[in-house]
C-alpha positions in Angstrom: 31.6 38.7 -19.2 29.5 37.7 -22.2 27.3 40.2 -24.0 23.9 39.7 -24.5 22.7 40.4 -28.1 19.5 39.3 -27.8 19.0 35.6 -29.1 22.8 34.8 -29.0 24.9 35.3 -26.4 28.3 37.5 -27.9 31.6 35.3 -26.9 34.4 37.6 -28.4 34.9 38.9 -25.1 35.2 35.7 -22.6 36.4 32.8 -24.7 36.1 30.4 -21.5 32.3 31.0 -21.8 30.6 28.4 -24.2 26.9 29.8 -25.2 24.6 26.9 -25.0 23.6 25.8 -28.4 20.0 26.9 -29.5 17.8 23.8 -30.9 15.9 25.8 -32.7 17.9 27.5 -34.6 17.8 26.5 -38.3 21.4 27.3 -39.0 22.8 25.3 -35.9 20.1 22.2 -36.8 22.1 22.4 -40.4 25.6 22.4 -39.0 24.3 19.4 -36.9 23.1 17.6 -40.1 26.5 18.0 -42.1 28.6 16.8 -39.3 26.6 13.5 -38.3 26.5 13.6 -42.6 30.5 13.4 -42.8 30.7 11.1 -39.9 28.5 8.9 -41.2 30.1 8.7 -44.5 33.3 8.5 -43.3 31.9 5.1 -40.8 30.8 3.7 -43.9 33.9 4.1 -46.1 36.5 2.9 -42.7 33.7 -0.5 -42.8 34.2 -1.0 -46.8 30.3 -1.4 -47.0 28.2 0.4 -50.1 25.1 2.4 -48.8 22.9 -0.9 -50.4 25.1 -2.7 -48.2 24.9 -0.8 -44.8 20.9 -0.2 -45.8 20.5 -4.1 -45.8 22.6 -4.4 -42.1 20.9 -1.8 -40.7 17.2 -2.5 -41.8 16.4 0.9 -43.5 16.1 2.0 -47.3 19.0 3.2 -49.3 17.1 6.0 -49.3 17.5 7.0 -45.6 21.1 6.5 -46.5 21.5 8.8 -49.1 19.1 11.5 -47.6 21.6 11.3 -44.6 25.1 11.6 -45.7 23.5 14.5 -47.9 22.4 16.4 -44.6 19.5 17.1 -47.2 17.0 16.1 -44.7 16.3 14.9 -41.0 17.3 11.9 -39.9 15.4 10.4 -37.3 17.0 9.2 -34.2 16.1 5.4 -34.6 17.7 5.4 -37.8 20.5 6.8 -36.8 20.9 4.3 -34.1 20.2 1.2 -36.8 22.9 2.6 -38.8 25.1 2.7 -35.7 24.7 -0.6 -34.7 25.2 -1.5 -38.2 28.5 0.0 -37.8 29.8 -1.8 -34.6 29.5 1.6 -33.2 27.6 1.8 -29.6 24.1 3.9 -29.8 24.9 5.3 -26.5 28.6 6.9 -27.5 29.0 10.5 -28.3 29.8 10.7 -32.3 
């Protein structure tokens, strides 16, 4: 059975028990940010396109681009789904 530590939930115990992810958490909101950061850059590279490139497809600055496969700031959800469909890759799948 999980222990309760307060804000998190202790898993050491019970590793069949997955602790629901906290949204407002600033280090999980970060963790988030890196991985849709790799996966981005790693889309980009597998399509051969520059950022300039993918910017122009997708309709946003080169800017947005940079700021988001640095995880050095938000992205918004609308740009993430431009980039997406930029990418061939369905807005509604998982990534």
């Amino acid at each position: 059975m999980p222990v309760s530590t307060g804000r998190h939930v202790d898993v050491r115990r019970d590793c069949s028990y997955v602790a629901p992810m906290k949204i407002d958490d600033p280090e999980w909101m970060s963790r988030r940010r890196r991985m849709l950061a790799l996966r981005l850059r790693r889309a980009r590279i597998e399509a051969n396109l520059t950022q300039r490139e993918l910017a122009r497809l997708a309709g946003v600055s080169r800017r947005s681009i940079q700021y988001a496969e640095s995880a050095s700031r938000k992205t918004r959800p609308e740009t993430i789904r431009r980039l997406r469909e930029a990418l061939g890759e369905p807005w509604w799948r998982p990534w």
